[in-house]
N, C-alpha and C positions, 0 to 999 in steps of 0.2 A: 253121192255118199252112200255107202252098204249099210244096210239096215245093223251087221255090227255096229261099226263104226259111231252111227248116231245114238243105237245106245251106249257106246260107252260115254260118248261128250253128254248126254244125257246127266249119267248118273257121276260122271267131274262135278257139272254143276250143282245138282242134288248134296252132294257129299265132300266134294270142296277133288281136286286133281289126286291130293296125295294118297286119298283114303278108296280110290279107286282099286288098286292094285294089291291093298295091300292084307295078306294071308294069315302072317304071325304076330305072335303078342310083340317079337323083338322089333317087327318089320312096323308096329305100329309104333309103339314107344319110340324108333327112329325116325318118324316119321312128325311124331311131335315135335321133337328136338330139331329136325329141320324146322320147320313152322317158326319156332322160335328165334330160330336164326334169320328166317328171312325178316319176320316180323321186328328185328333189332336193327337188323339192316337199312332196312326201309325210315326207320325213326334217328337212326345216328349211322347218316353214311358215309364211309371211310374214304380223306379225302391225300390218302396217301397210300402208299403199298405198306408200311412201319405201321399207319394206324391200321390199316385192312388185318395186319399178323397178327398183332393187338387183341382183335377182335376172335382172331381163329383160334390166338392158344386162352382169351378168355371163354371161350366155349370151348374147348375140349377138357380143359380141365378139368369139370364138376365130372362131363359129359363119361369120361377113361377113368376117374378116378377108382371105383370097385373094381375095373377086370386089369388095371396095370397102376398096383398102388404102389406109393411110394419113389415111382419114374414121375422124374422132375418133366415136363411140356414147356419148352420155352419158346419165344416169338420167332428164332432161328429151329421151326422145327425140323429141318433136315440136320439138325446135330444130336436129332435123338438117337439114341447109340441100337434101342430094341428096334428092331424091322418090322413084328407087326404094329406097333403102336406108330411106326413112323407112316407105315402104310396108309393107316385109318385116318390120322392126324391128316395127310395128305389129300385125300378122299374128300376131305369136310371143306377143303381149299375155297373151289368156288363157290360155294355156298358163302363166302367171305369177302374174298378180293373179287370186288367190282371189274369187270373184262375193261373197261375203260381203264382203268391205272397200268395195265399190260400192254401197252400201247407203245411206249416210249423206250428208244434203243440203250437203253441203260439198262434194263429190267432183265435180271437172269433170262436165261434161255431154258431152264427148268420150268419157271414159272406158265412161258409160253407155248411149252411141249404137255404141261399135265392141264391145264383146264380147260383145254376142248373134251381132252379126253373123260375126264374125270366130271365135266358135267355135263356130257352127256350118259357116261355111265350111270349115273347118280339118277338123272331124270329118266331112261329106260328100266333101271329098277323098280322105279313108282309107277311111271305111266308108261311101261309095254313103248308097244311102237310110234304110239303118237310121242315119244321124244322125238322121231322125225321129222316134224314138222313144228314143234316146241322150238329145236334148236334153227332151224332155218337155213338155206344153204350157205351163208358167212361160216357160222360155227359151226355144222356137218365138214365143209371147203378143210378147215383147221384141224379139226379132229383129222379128219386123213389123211393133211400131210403132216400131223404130229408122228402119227401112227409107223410111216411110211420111215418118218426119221428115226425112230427110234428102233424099228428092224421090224414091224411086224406088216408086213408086206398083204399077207391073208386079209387079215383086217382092215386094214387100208383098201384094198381092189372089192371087201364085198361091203363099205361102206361106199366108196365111190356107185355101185351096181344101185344101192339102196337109194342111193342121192337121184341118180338118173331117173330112178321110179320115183319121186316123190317129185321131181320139176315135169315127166312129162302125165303125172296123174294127183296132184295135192291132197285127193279126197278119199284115195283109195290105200289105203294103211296093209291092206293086206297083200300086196303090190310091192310095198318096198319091204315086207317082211319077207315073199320070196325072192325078191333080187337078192335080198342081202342072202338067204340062204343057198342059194344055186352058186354061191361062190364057195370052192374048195376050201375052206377057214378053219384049222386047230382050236382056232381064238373061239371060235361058233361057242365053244364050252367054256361058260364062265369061270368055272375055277383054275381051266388052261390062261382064259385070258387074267384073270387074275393075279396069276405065277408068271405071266411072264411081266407085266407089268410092276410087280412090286421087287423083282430081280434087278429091272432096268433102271428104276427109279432109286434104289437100294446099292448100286452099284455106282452112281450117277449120281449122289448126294450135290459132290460139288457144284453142278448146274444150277443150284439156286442159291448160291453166297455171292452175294458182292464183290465185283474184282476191283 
């Protein structure tokens, strides 16, 4: 393990994972609101994908209501008509639905293309690159062929490179942060990757209605 590295697991433990990373008042203040969401999770867990939605548009609601008021949040939130609030709605997904209820061949193909991605996105936000080893190679494996199906091929070949460095080294974090960079990747820049993803998801609504 790099003398980085253990200080950072260090001060996770000192400070709890979230509050590791985190720079602004906005990044802390979301960073509560997650806390509270897992913290609901954990005490009332949702033993359906209806109740898991339940639960995501009862927490976005208090959560959007100042910066998008008066848009209605309902349990079908891919029928939000506004695209950023459908985005962020989107975002907060796995922090909701339990990856066990995703399981079963009935379950949108939406559902099963956004929460690899979107919770690893979510946990790299807070905690840097130990989301690499957070997510594990199951849900790293899903994010990159979520990625790969959905056209962003960059992303996909330099999270595969990032994967390869975290199975043949676990301990060395700054390893898989150059693999993953030494791939040619647009996405490399979060706000690219975040415009192409809320385009694809935005245009693709219907992948998570019930057929």
């Amino acid at each position: 393990m790099t003398f980085r590295l253990l200080v950072f697991r260090l001060l996770q433990r000192i400070f709890g994972e979230e509050r590791v990373h985190l720079t602004t008042d906005a990044d802390r203040a979301m960073a509560k609101w997650r806390a509270q969401a897992r913290r609901r999770r954990q005490s009332r867990t949702p033993q359906t994908l209806d109740e898991a939605l339940e639960q995501l548009r009862d927490y976005c609601v208090p959560y959007f209501s100042d910066d998008f008021p008066g848009i209605e949040i309902p349990k079908e939130f891919w029928t939000i008509e506004n695209d950023a609030l459908f985005y962020q709605v989107l975002g907060f997904m796995p922090l909701h639905v339990p990856r066990e209820l995703l399981r079963g061949p009935d379950v949108p193909m939406g559902f099963k293309l956004a929460w690899p991605i979107f919770w690893l996105e979510d946990d790299y936000h807070f905690n840097g690159w130990t989301a690499i080893s957070n997510a594990g190679e199951e849900i790293l494996r899903n994010a990159i062929d979520a990625y790969r199906s959905i056209g962003m091929e960059s992303e996909a070949a330099a999270l595969e490179a990032a994967l390869r460095a975290y199975v043949q080294d676990p301990e060395n974090e700054e390893s898989w942060a150059g693999a993953y960079t030494a791939v040619p990747n647009p996405y490399e820049e979060a706000d690219n990757k975040n415009e192409a993803l809320r385009a694809y998801f935005s245009r693709n609504r219907h992948l998570f209605a019930h057929r």
